[in-house]
N, C-alpha and C positions, 0 to 999 in steps of 0.2 A: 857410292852409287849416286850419281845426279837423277835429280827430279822427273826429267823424262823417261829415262831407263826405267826407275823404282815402278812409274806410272806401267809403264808397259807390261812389266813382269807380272803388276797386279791384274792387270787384262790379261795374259795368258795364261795366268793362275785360276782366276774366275773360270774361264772357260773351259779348262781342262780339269778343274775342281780341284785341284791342289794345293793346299794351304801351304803359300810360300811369303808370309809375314800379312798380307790381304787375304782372308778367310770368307769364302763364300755367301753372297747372303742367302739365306733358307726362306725369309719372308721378310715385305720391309709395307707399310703403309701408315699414311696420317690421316686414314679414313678420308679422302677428300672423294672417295667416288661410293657408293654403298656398299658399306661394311659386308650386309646379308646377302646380296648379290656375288661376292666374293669368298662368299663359303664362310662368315662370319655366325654364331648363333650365340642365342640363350637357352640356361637351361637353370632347374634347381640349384640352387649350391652344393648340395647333400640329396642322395637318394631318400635320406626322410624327409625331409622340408615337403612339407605341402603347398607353398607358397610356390605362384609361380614366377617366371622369372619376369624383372618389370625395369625398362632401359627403352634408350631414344638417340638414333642419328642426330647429334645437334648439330645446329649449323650457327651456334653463337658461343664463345669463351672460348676457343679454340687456342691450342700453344702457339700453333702453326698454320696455316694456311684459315680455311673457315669451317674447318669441320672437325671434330672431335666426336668420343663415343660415353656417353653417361649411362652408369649403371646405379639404378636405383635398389634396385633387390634382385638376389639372385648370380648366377656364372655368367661371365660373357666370354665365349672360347673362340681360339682361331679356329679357320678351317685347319682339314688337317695336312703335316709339315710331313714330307718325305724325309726320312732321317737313317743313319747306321744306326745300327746297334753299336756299343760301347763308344761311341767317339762322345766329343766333349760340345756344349752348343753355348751360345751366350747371345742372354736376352736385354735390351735394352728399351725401357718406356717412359715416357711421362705420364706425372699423375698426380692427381690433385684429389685431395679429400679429409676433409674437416677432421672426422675420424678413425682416418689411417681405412686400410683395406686387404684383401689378400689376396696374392699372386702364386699360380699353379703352372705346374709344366705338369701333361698327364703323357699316359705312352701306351699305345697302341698295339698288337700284335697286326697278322697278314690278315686273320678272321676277324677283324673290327673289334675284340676283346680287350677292354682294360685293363694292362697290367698294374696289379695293387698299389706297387711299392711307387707315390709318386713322390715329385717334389714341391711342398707346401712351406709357404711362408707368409708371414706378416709383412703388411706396410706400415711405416711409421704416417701419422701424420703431417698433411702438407695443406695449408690452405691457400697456398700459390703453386704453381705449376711446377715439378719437381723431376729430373731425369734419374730414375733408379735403374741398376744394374743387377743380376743375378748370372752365374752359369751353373752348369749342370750336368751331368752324366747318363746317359743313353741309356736303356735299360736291355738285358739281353734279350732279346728277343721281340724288339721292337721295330716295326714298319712304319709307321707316324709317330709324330707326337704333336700333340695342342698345347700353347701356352693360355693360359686363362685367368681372369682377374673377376674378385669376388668383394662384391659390398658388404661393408660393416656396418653398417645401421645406419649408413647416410647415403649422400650420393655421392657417386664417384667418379670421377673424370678420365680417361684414357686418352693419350693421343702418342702418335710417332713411335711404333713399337717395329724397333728391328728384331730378328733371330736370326743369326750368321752361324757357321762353326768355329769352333774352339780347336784350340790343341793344350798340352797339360799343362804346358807354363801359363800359359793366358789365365788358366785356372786355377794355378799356385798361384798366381799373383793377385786374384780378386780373392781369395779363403786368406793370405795375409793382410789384404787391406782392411776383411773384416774383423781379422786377429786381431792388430794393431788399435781398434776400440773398446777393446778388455783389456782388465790387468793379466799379466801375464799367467799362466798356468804354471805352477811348481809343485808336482806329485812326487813324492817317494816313492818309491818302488821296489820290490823285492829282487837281491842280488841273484836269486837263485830262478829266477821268473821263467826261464827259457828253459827250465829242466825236462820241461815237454816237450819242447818246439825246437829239437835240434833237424829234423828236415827244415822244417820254414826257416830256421835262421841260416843251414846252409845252404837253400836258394835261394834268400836275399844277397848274404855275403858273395855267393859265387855268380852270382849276375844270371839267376836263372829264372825262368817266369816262374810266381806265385800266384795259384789260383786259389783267390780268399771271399769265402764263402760268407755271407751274414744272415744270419738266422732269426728271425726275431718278429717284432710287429712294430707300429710304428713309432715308435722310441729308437727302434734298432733301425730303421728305416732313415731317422732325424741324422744318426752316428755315419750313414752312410753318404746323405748328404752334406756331410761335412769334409770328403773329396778328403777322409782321412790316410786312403791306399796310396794319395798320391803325394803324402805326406812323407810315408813310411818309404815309399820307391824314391822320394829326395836324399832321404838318409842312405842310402844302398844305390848310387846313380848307378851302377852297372845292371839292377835288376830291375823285371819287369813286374808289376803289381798288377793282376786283373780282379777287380771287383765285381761278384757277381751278388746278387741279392734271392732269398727267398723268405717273402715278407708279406705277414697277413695284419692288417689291424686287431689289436685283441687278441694275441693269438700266440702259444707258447709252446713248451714240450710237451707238455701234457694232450696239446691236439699234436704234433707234431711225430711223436715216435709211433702215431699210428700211420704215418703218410712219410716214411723217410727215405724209401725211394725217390717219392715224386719232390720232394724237398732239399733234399740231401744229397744220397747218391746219384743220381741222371745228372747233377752240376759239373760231378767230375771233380771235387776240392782237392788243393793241396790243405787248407787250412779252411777251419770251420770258424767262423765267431759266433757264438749263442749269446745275443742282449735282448731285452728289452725288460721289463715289467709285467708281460705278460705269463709268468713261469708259474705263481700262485706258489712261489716258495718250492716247488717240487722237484727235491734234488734227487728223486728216484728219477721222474722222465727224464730228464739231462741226460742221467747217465743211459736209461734206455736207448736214447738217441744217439748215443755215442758209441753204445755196443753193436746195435744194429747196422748203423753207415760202416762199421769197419768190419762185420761181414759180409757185407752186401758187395762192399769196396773192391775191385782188382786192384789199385793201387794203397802203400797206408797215406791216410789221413788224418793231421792232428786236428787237438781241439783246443778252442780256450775258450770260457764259461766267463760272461759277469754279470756282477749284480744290475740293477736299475740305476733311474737318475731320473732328472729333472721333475718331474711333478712332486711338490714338498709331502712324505713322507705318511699317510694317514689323512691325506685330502682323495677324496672322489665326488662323484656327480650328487650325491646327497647333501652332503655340504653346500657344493652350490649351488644347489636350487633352492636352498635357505638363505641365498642371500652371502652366502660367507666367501674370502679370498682366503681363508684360511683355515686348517683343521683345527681341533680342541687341542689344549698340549695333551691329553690321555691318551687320544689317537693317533698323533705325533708320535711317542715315546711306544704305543704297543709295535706301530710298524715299524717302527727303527729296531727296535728288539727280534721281528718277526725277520726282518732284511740279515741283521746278525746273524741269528740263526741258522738263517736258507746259507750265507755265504760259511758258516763254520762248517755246515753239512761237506759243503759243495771242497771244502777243502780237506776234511777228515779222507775225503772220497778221489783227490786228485792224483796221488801216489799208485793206489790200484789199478784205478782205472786209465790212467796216464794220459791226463791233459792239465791244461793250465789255468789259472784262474785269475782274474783282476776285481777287483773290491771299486768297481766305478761309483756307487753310489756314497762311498765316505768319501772317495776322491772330490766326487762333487758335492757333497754336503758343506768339506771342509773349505773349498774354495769358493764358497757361496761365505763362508764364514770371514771369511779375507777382503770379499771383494766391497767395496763401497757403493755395490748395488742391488737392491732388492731381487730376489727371485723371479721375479716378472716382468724386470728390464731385460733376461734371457728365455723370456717365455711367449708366444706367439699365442698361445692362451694356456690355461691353470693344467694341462698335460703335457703339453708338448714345446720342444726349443725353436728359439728362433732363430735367425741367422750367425748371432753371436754365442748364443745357447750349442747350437751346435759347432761351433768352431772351438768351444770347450771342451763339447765331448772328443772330437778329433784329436785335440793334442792333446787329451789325459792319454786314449789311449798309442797315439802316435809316441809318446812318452814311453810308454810299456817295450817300444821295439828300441829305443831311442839308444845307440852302441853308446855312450860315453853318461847315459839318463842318473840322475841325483841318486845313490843308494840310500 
């Protein structure tokens, strides 16, 4: 296709909204005209910060033109983005900041409500002007969404920020180029893994939609941003993988088998995933919530169950507000004992109750053990993964479906 043609098809693409290799843009500015006039705001970073938010129109160090957006403290969010639900988006910004920053895509329902489950990450630092990439996945049930950028204790520069849409390759191809800066991922896996999940593995194999449910808080949240569904639908090109999420920060089976209609069954799953850290070891609620969805359920629905990850093992917010990046080894070794145990339960219990189970947090223990990188070159802070943090957790468990995966 010559240069004029290619040009044209992208103009009648745009126009008709049809992503045919030129993908829409959703919002494009380099602040040169005011931000807040444009539906630009501040606000807290956090519903707790009492700090309010503190930034300025500059009109001097600009990437580009003469205006840029400096955040001193606090969120600076676009207005908001007309967006599908499930479709794929990709954000592109500059950014400058001594010490690093962080970057949000939040998502909206029709009634102005926040849906939970967003996407949060770290910036590395830049103290020259830097073009970062992310994309992203839509949340169901979404009417806007705002991209948003949050100070880390410095100021922070913004400028030239587009948001186009995506399609899945665009998206497998930015989740392998963050792959590609870790060492590789090599989990064992048990030969017998899928002794549960012969619906889901024959609507992967037979090219049939799988609706895969994630359950969890925001650990399970992190697994989800890691565009792991579209990982698992690479390996099975004939099928279709839809990702849906129900995801509370903090928040486990234990709150969860009281609310597992609204959580569970109204998603409609073929397949459930139960992760995060927030479970408190309780391999009774699990199963509560397993029994319940599949009375509740007109159609059946499997399950698979796993342990935790990322936040090293017997560290919480008491620790660090002593000052520490790390637990005591006493504390270390009770909750690795405690993690043991929740997952020996959860498997004494997988046979009866008939779902699956994956051991993600030795997976990632052990590959923390491997890698020639500290814990916190995959931690966006002391709880949760960053962008490469999460491309780990994706292909452990992209791993787990993986037809030819290491026995």
């Amino acid at each position: 296709m010559n240069r004029k043609l290619l040009l044209l098809s992208c103009v009648l693409a745009a126009l008709l909204l049809v992503p045919l290799g030129c993908q829409p843009v959703l919002l494009r500015t380099g602040f040169e005209t005011d931000p807040a006039a444009a539906g630009w705001q501040g606000d807290r970073s956090s519903p707790g910060d009492r700090r309010e938010f503190e930034g300025r129109w500059a009109d001097t160090g600009a990437r580009s033109g003469r205006h840029c957006m400096e955040i001193r403290r606090g969120l600076w969010q676009s207005p908001p983005i007309p967006a599908g639900a499930l479709q794929y988006v990709r954000v592109r910004f500059a950014v400058k900041a001594d010490k690093g920053a962080f970057r949000v895509m939040r998502f909206f329902d029709a009634a102005g409500r926040e849906i939970v489950a967003d996407d949060h990450d770290s910036v590395n630092p830049s103290p020259g002007w830097t073009v970062r990439e992310f994309c992203t996945h839509v949340r169901e049930g979404t009417a806007v969404l705002r991209v948003a950028f949050v100070s880390n204790g410095s100021p922070v520069f913004i400028d030239d920020v587009t948001v186009t849409a995506a399609d899945a390759a665009e998206v497998l191809r930015f989740a392998d180029r963050v792959y590609r800066t870790v060492p590789p991922v090599n989990c064992a896996v048990e030969a017998d893994r899928w002794k549960h999940l012969s619906g889901t593995m024959e609507r992967l194999r037979g090219g049939k939609e799988l609706r895969l449910l994630l359950l969890g808080d925001s650990i399970a949240n992190d697994l989800s941003n890691s565009q792991f569904h579209l990982l698992i639908q690479r390996m099975y090109p004939r099928s279709r993988v839809t990702l849906l999420r129900s995801i509370l920060g903090n928040t486990g089976c234990p709150v969860y088998q009281h609310r597992v209609k609204e959580f569970v069954t109204d998603k409609d799953p073929d397949l459930v995933v139960i992760a995060g850290i927030s479970h408190g070891g309780d391999a009774a609620a699990i199963r509560s919530v397993i029994a319940q969805a599949r009375r509740q359920m007109s159609k059946p629905a499997e399950f698979l169950v796993t342990t935790g990850a990322v936040i090293q093992p017997g560290m919480n917010s008491g620790w660090k507000q002593k000052g520490m990046d790390s637990a005591p080894p006493e504390a270390v070794q009770r909750a690795l004992d405690a993690e043991a145990k929740f997952h020996a339960e959860l498997v004494q219990a997988r046979d009866e109750d008939r779902f699956a189970t994956l051991d993600l947090r030795t997976m990632w223990e052990e590959y923390l053990k491997t890698s020639s990188r500290p814990r916190s070159w995959y931690q966006r802070d002391y709880i949760h993964a960053n962008a490469r943090g999460k491309q780990v957790l994706g292909r452990i468990v992209a791993d787990f479906f993986q037809p030819d995966a290491r026995k």
